[in-house]
N, C-alpha and C positions, 0 to 999 in steps of 0.2 A: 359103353359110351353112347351109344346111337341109340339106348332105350329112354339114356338121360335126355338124348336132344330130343326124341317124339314126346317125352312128357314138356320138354320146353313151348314145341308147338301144341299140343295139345290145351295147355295154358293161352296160349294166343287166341286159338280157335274159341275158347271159352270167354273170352274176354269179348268178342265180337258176338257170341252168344246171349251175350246180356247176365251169365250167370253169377252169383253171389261167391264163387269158391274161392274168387281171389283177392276180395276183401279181406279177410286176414293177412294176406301179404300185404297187401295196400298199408295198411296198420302199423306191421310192422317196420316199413319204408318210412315211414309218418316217426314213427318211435310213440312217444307215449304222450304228443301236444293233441292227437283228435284225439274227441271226444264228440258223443252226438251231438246233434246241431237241436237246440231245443228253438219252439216257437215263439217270434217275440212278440211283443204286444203289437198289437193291431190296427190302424187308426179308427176303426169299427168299435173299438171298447171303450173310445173317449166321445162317441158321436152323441151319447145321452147327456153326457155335465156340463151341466150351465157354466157360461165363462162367467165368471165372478169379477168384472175391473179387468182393469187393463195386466196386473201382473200376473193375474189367475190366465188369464187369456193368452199371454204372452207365455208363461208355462204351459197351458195346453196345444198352443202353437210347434213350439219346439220340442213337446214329447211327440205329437202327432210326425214332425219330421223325421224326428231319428225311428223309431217306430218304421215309417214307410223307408228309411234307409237300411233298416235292420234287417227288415225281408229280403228286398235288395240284396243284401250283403250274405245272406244264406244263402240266396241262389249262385251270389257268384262264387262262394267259394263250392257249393255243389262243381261248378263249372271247374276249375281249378282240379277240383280233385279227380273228376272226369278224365281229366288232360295228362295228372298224373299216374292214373289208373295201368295205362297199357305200357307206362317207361318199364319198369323193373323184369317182366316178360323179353322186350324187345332186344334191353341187357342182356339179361341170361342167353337169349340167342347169339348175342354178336361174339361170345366166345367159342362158338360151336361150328363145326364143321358147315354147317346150313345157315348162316347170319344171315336175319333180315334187314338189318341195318348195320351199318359201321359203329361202334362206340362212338366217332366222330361225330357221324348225322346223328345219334342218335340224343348227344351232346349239346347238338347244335338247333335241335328242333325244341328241345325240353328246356333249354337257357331257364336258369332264374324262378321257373317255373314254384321248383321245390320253393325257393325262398319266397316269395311272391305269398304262396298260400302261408306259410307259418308264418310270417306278418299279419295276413287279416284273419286266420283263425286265433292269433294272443289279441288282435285288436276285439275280436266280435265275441270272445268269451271272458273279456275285460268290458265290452261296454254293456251286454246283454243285465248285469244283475243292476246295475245304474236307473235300467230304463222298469226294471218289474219294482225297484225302492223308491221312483220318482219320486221326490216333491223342489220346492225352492232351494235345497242349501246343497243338491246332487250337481258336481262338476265331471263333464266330461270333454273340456275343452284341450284337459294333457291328451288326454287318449288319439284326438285329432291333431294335436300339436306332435306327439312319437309319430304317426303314422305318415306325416307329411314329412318329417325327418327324415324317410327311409324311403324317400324317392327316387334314392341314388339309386337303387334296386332295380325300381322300371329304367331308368336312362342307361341302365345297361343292357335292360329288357330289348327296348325298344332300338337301338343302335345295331342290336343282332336280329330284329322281327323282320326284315324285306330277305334276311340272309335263310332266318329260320324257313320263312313261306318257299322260300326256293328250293331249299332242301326238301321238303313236305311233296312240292309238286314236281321234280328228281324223281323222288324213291319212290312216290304214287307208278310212276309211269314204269320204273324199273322193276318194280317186286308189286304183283297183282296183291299176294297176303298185305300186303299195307297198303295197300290201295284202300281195300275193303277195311281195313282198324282206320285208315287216316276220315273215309264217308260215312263211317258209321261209327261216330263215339256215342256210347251212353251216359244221359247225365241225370241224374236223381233231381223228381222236381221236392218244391219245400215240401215238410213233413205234414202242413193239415191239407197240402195239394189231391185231388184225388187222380188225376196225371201223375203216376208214379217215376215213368221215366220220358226220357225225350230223346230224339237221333238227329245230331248235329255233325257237321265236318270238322274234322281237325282246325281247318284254317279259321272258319268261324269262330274257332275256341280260342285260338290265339290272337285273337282280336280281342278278345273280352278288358285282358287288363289292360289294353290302351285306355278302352271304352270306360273304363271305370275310375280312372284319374279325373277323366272329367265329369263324370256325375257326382266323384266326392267332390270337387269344387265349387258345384251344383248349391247342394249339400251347405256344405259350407256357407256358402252366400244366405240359405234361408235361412238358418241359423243363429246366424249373425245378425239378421231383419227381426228376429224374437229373442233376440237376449241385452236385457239390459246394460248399459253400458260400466256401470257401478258390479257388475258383475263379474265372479272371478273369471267365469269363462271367455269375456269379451275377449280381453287380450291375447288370450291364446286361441282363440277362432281366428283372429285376426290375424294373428303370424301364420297360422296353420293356411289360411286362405292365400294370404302373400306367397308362400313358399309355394304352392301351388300354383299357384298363378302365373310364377317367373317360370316353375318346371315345364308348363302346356307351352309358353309365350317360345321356349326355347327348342322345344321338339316339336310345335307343328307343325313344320315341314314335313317332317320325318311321318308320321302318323298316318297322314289318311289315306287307306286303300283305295287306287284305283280302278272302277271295270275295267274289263280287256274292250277294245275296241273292234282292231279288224289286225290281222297279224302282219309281221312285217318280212321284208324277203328272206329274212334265214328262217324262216317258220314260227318264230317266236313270238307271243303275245304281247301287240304292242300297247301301252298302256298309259295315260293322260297321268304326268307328274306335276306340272303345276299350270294353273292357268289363271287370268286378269285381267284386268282394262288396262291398256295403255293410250297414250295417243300416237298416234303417227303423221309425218309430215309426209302428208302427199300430193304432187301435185299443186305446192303450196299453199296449203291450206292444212289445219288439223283436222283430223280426223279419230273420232272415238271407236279403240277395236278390241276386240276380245281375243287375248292372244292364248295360243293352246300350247303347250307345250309336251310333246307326247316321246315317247321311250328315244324315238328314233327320226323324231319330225320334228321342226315349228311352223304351226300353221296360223293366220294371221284371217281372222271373220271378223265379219261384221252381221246385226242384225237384221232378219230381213223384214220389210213393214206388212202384217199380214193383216187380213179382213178382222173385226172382233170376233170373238169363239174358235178362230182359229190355232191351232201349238204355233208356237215362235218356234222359226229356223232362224240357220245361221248360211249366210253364206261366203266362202271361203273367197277372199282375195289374193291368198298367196299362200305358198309353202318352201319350205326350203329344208330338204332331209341335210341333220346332223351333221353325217357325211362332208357334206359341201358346204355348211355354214364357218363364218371369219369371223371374228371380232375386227370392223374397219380398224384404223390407227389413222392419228393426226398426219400423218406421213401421209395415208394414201388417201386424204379426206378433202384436199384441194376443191372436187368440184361438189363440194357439201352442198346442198341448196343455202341460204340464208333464212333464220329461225327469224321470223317474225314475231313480235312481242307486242302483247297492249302496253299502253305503258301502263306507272308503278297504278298512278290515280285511280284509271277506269280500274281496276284491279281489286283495288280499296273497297271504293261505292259499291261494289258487287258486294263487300262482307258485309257493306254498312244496311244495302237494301233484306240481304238475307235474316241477319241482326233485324232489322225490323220489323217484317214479315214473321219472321219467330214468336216476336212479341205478341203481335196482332193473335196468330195463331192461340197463345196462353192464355189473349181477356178473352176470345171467344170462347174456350174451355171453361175461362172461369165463369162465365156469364150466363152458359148452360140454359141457354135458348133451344136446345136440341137443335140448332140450325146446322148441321152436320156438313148444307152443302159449301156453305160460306169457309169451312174450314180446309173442306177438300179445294176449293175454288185457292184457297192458301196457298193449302201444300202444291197445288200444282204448278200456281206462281213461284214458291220458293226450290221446287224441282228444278226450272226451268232456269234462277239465277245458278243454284250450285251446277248444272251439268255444263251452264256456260264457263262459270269458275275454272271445274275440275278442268276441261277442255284447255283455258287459256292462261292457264298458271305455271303448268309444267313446263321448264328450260334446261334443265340437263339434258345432252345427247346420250341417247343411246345406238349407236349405228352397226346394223347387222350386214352382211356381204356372204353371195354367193360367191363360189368359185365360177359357176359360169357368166358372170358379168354385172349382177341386177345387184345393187345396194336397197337397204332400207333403214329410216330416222327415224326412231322413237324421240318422244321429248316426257323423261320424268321429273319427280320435284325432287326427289332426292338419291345420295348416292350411294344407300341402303337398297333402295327398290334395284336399283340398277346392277351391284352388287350381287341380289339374291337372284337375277335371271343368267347373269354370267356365269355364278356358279354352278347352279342348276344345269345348265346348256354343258360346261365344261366336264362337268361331272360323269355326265352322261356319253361325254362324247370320249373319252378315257378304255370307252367299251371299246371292242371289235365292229364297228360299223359299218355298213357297207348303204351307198348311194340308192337312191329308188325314184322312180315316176311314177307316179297314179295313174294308171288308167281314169276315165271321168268318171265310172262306174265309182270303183275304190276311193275317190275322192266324194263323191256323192254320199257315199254309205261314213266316210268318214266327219265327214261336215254333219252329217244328220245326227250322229254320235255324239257331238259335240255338249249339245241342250242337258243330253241326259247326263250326261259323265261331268260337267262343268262343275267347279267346287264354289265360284264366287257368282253371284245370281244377279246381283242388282250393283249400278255404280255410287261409291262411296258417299253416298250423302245423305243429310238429316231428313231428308223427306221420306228413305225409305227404310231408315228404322221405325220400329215399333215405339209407341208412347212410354211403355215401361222402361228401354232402355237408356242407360244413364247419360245424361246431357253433356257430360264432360265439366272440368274443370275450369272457371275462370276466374283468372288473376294469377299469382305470381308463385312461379315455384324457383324456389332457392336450394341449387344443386352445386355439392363440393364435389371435383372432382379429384378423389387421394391420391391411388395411386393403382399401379398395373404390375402382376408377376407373368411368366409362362413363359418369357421368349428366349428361344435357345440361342439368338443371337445377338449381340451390340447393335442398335438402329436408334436413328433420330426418329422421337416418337410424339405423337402428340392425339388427342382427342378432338369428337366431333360430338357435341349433342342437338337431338332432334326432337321435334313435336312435333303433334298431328294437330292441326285447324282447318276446318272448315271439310271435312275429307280427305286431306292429304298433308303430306309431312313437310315439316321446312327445315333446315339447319339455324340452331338459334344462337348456339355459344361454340366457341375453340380457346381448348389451352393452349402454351405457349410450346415449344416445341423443345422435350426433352431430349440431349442430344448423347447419342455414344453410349447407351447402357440396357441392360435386360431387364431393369428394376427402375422405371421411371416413377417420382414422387411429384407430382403436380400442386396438388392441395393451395385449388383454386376454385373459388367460388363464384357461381354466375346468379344470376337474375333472370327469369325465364318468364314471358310475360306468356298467360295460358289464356286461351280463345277457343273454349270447349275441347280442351284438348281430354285425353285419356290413355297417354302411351308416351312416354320417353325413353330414345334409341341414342344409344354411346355405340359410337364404331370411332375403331382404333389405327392410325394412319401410318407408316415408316413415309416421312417428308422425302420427297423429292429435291434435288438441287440441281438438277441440270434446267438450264434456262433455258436450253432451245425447242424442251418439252413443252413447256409453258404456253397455253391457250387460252387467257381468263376471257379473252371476248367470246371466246365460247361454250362458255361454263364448263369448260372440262376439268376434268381433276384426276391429274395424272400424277396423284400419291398412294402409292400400294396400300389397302384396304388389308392390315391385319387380324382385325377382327371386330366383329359386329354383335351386340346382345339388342334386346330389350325389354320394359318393365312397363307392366300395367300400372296407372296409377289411381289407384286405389283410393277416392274419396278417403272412408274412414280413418285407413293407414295415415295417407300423408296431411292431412288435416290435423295438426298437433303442433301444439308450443316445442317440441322438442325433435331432435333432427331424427332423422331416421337411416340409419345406416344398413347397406345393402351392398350385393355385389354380384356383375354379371360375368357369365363363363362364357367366351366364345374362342372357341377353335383351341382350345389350350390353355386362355390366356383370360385373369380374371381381373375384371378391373371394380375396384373399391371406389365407392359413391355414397355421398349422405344426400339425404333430400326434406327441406321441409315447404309448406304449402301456405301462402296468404291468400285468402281469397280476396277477388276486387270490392265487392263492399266494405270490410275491413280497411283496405289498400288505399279506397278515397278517403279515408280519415285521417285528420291531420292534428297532431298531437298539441296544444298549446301548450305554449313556452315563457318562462318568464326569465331563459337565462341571459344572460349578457355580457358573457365574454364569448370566445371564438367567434365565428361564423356560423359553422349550420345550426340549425333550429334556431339562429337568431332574427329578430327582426332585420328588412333588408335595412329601415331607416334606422336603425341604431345603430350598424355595420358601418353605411358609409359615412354617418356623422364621426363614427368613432376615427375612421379611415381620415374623415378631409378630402371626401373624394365622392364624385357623381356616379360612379359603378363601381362595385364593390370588386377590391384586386381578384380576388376568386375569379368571378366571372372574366374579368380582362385576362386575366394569366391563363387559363382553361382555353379561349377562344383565340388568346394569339398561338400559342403552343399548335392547336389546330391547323389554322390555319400555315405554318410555317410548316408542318410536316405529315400532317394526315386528312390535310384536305383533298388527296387525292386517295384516301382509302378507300375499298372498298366496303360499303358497309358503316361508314362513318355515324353514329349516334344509335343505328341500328345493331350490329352486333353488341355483346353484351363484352363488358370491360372484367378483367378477373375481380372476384372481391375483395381479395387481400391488398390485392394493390390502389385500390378505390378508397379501401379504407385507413390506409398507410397516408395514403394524398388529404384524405379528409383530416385527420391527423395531425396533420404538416400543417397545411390553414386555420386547422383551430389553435394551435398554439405558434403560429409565426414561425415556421423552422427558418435557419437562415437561411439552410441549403434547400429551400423548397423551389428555389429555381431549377439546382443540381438535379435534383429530383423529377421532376416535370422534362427536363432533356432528356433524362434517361430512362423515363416509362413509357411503355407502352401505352400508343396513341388512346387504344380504345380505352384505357383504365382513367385516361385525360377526361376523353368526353363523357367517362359512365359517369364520371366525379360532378363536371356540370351540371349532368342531369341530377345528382343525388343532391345537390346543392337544392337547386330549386324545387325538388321533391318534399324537402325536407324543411323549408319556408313556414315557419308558424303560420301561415295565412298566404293562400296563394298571390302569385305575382301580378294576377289580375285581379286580386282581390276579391272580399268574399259578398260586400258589400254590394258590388256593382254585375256578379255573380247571374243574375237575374235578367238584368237590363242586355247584358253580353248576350244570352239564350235567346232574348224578344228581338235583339236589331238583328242577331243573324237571320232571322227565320222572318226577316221583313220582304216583302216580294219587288217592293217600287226599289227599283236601285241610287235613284236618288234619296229616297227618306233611308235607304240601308248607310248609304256615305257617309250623310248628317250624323245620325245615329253612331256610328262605330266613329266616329271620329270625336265626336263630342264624350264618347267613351271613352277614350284615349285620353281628351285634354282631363276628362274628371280622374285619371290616377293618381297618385300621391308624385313627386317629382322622382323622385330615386327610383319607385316604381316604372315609372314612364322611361324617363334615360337607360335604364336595364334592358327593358323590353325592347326599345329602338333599336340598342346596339347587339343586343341576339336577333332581333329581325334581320339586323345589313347582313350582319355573318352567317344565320342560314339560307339568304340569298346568295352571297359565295360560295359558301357549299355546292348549294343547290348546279351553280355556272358549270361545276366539272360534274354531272349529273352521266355526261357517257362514259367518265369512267369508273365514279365511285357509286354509280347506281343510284344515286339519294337524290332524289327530286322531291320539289316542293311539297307534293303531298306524301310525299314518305316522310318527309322531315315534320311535318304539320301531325303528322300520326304520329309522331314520337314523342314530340315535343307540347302538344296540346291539351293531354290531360294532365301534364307537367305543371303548364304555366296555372291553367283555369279551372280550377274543381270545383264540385260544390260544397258548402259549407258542412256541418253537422245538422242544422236544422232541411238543407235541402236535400240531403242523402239519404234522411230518415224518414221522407214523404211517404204515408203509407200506398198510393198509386204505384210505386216502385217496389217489387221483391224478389222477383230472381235477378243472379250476378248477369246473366245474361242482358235481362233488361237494362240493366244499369249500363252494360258494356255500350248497348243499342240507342239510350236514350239520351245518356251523357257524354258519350266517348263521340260522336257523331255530331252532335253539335259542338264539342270542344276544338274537336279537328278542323272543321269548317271554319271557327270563328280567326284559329291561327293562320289557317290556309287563305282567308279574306286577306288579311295583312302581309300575308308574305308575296300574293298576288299584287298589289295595292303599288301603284308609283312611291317612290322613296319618300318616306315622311320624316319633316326639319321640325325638330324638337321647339326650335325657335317661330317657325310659320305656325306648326297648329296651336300654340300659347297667343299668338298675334291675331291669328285669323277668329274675325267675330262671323263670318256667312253661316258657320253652320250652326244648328238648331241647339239653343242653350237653355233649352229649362232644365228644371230638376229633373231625372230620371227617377 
């Protein structure tokens, strides 16, 4: 027995020696899927052939990628088998009188590992013969489409990797022999390498297939950029990418290793888990800080302003160990400060100057004067609105409490962000934790830590991405919300979906609230209006019903937070006539979603119509002559309904109305239901006003017409305020009559609106942004101007004066349908 266990170590020892003799075990461990790793083509072997045209090109593009991914993928799986290298040794010992590990650690360190490699050695000896038979008619889009299949494998991976690393650094410290196999694995470099081997640490190694998830998505991406769309492989790059994409969006939390910092009092290395910008209310004022969040701390910097050439520090204005940290409660939040707010307006103009500056930014690129400084003189202007924005937009509380006295107020935009810091905090504090003070030194060395260890570098805005990365989304994404499994209990449940604009996220749509079941079926559809957006977040709520909870002045939101996902959104993906069905997993629980994508150029097109019965797409003057009536019932029945019971919602015209129910109502109007009264009492407020809006959306020829479309653009943007009056008034009497009475009586009622503005939020220029590129589009000849072609521009250029020209009027003393027909003072030529 004890000659068996010294040939066991002796084997160990060998393995640390770099020797070849346990390669045959290795093999046989493997079974009969290795085989040697041969050389793949090179991107060296395609650097002579002329590109021939763009599809010759586009094929030497996409061999040359996989090619450099191929290398790649031999080194990792070198890595891979490395890691498997010392398992079956370490086995054999743990049955033995002298165990160097547990089966358990030893279990527990090697997770997945096995599986991990036989995935990409059947992936890299299936795509290898592809890439040496290149030409046009070679697909290896399944190959990436199986392999992102089998991602279930890393998120198992990865759920056990902070578990695995602790084991690793355990048994290091416990058993010096694995100390020495954990510092020093050997890893075969590729085969024309003349670097035969390499000495890495264990923990290095098992970072690798983190690392590798996202360089195939990498991967993926250029691929995608060289392959024709008519090609078999788009479609399956493109799910293969998705699938990807939603697996990173959902583990990166989990992923990325932190340096140690400085240790904490039980001895342990304490080490930075998440960090970001927040704002903080202090001292009444906001404040932009950079919050740390470390094993056993939250520490709370700001930057400090240094001479130029000098490193940025951070200096710490607060801390509060784990230990001692509260989550405040509405109960104990009496002496809150009060959040100061700009209002909605100033809010607006900030999107609308940044929207233009953007613009400005694109003809100077495209004008390629090499004036490089006018551009930076841009971006420095368009810094300076977003850091004001990100600063003045966030209104959600976040409020942290020490035990020894001292509060402090975050204010975020949404109740995602808020969400992932509570958990984080909670999570962590679950541990054994024990109280601590800094000395200043300790605090010194930890703030200085700070720069280096930081995972988020710059604050969220378009001025400091790079020009390559993608502008985001603008116009309309239409998202059905099905349905939800996972929950072990009965709860009233309902959805929350979010976008990111402008740097940070808003809440744009809510379903209605499923009550009493583990299996909610919502299968309701929103209208999501996109403002470079590039990310949509569902988080999943159990409603609350106790009313003494209840804070809405203070944007609180005291409905338990079941679970939260979210999804990249994918230009190519969701750019398609056809929906797109998806589904995210958080915490158990997976909620089913379709999504498809209009972008706003498309969006300002207005479909001409020659029908003549119902209401939408009909002319307004054919409507009311058919009616016998000055305002078409649609609009009267929509706006008293309002006003009778959701003129005090919050969110009125602005929240999005479900679509089914919008379009049930649309329905009901085009064919006269009787009970379309019945109907309207018992819908949902928002599905009332989405209806108004979609009414006028859907106007063969906008309500301001398309003709006068022009003249509208030149009176706003007149500077004398008396020639702007004449002007926009003499606009007014030139509308068609049915026209004009329409418009009158949605002016009085979104100045109603507007009157309960503290409690339903919606002020004039909110409602003027809703309702503006409604009423006033441009035609098809003025949409098509060649000076116009990013969505963006269009947002900036038309969306901006549309707002303005409604927001004139809604400002404007009340206008008598009968005085401006009478009145001759103002200025009456042709326009």
């Amino acid at each position: 027995m004890e000659e068996e266990e010294e040939e066991v170590l002796c084997l160990l020892d060998k393995v640390l020696e770099d020797e070849d003799v346990f390669e045959n075990e290795l093999d046989l461990e493997l079974g009969c899927l290795y085989t040697p790793l041969e050389c793949p083509y090179t991107p060296t072997d395609a650097s002579h052939t002329p590109f021939k045209g763009d599809i010759e090109k586009g094929l030497e593009m996409k061999k040359l990628v996989l090619s450099g991914f191929m290398a790649s993928e031999e080194i990792y799986i070198n890595q891979l088998e490395a890691l498997l290298l010392p398992m079956r040794p370490l086995k054999a010992t743990a049955t033995t009188s002298k165990p160097v590990l547990t089966m358990e650690q030893i279990e527990t360190i090697f997770y997945k590992i096995q599986d991990i490699y036989e995935i990409h050695k059947e992936f890299y000896d299936a795509l290898f013969p592809n890439i040496q038979q290149w030409d046009d008619k070679v697909t290896v889009g399944h190959l990436f489409q199986k392999l992102a299949s089998q991602l279930g494998v890393y998120k198992a991976f990865v759920d056990n990797y902070k578990v695995a690393l602790e084991t690793v650094e355990k048994c290091s410290q416990a058993n010096s022999q694995f100390q020495k196999i954990s510092e020093n694995v050997k890893v075969k470099g590729p085969k024309d390498s003349k670097d035969c081997t390499t000495t890495v640490t264990m923990e290095a190694l098992l970072y690798k297939p983190i690392d590798r998830v996202t360089r195939s998505t990498l991967v993926l991406h250029d691929l995608l950029k060289h392959t024709p769309k008519e090609h078999p492989d788009f479609a399956l790059l493109q799910d293969a990418l998705r699938i990807s994409q939603n697996f990173l969006s959902s583990i990166n939390e989990e992923i990325d290793p932190r340096r140690t910092a400085v240790t904490t009092p039980k001895g342990e290395a304490r080490q930075l888990v998440k960090d970001g910008f927040l704002v903080e209310l202090s001292e009444g004022s906001r404040k932009l800080r950079h919050v740390f969040l470390f094993t056993d701390l939250l520490l709370c910097a700001k930057m400090k302003k240094t001479a130029v050439g000098r490193n940025q520090q951070y200096e710490c204005k607060w801390y509060i160990p784990l230990a001692d940290l509260t989550f405040q409660t509405l109960d104990d939040s009496d002496s809150c400060p009060h959040v100061q707010t700009l209002p909605e307006h100033e809010i607006e103009e900030m999107k609308i100057k940044i929207s233009v500056i953007k613009s400005e930014i694109q003809k100077e690129k495209k004008a390629q004067k090499g004036q490089s400084r006018i551009v930076d003189r841009l971006r420095k202007k368009m810094n300076e609105q977003e850091s004001c924005l990100l600063l003045h937009s966030p209104t959600i509380p976040f409020r942290i409490h020490s035990k020894h006295g001292k509060s402090y107020l975050f204010l975020l935009s949404s109740d995602y962000e808020r969400s992932e810091w509570r958990e984080s905090i909670q999570k962590l504090q679950k541990k054994d934790l024990q109280s601590c003070v800094l000395s200043t030194l300790e605090l010194q060395v930890l703030t200085s830590s700070c720069f280096k260890l930081r995972t988020v570098h710059n604050i969220p805005v378009t001025s400091n991405k790079d020009d390559e990365e993608s502008p985001g989304l603008y116009g309309f994404l239409h998202v059905i919300v099905h349905s939800a499994t996972g929950f072990k209990e009965s709860a009233n449940l309902y959805c929350t979906l979010e976008v990111d604009s402008f740097g940070y996220f808003v809440s744009k749509a809510k379903t209605r609230v499923f009550r009493d079941t583990t299996e909610p079926h919502w299968n309701e559809e929103f209208e999501i209006e996109l403002e470079g957006s590039q990310c949509l977040r569902i988080l999943c709520y159990e409603k609350c019903y106790d009313k003494s909870k209840l804070n809405k002045d203070d944007n609180e939101i005291v409905d338990k937070i079941m679970g939260k996902g979210q999804v990249q959104l994918d230009p190519q993906t969701v750019q398609s006539k056809n929906w797109h069905v998806d589904v995210i997993e958080m915490n158990g629980i997976k909620v089913e979603f379709s999504m498809k994508f209009t972008s706003r150029d498309l969006s300002l097109k207005r479909t001409p119509s020659k029908k003549q019965s119902g209401v939408f797409g009909v002319k307004i003057s054919v409507v009311t002559k058919r009616e016998r009536s000055k305002v078409p019932y649609i609009v009267r029945q929509c706006i008293e309904e309002v006003e009778k019971r959701g003129i005090e919602e919050v969110g009125i015209y602005r929240i999005s109305g479900v679509a089914t129910d919008i379009q049930a109502l649309k329905a009901a109007f085009d064919t006269n239901t009787k009970d379309i009264l019945v109907m309207l009492s018992d819908m949902d407020i928002n599905a009332i006003a989405g209806t108004l809006k979609l009414y006028f959306r859907e106007l063969p020829e906008p309500l301001l017409t398309d003709r006068l479309y022009p003249a509208f653009m030149e009176g706003i943007a007149l500077s004398d305020p008396a020639a702007k009056e004449n002007c926009m008034m003499h606009l007014l009497r030139s509308l068609p009559d049915p026209n004009l009475i329409t418009f009158l009586t949605l002016l009085e009622h979104l100045k109603r609106v507007a009157e309960k503005e503290p409690v339903n939020k919606m002020s004039l220029h909110n409602l003027a942004t809703v309702f503006g590129p409604t009423l006033l589009r441009p035609s098809e000849s003025e949409s098509s101007k060649p000076h116009i072609t990013l969505a963006s521009d269009i947002w900036s250029h038309d969306v901006m004066a549309q707002v303005q020209v409604l927001l004139y009027y809604l400002q404007h003393p009340p206008i008598s349908f009968a005085e401006l027909k009478r009145n001759t003072l103002y200025f009456s030529t042709d326009v």
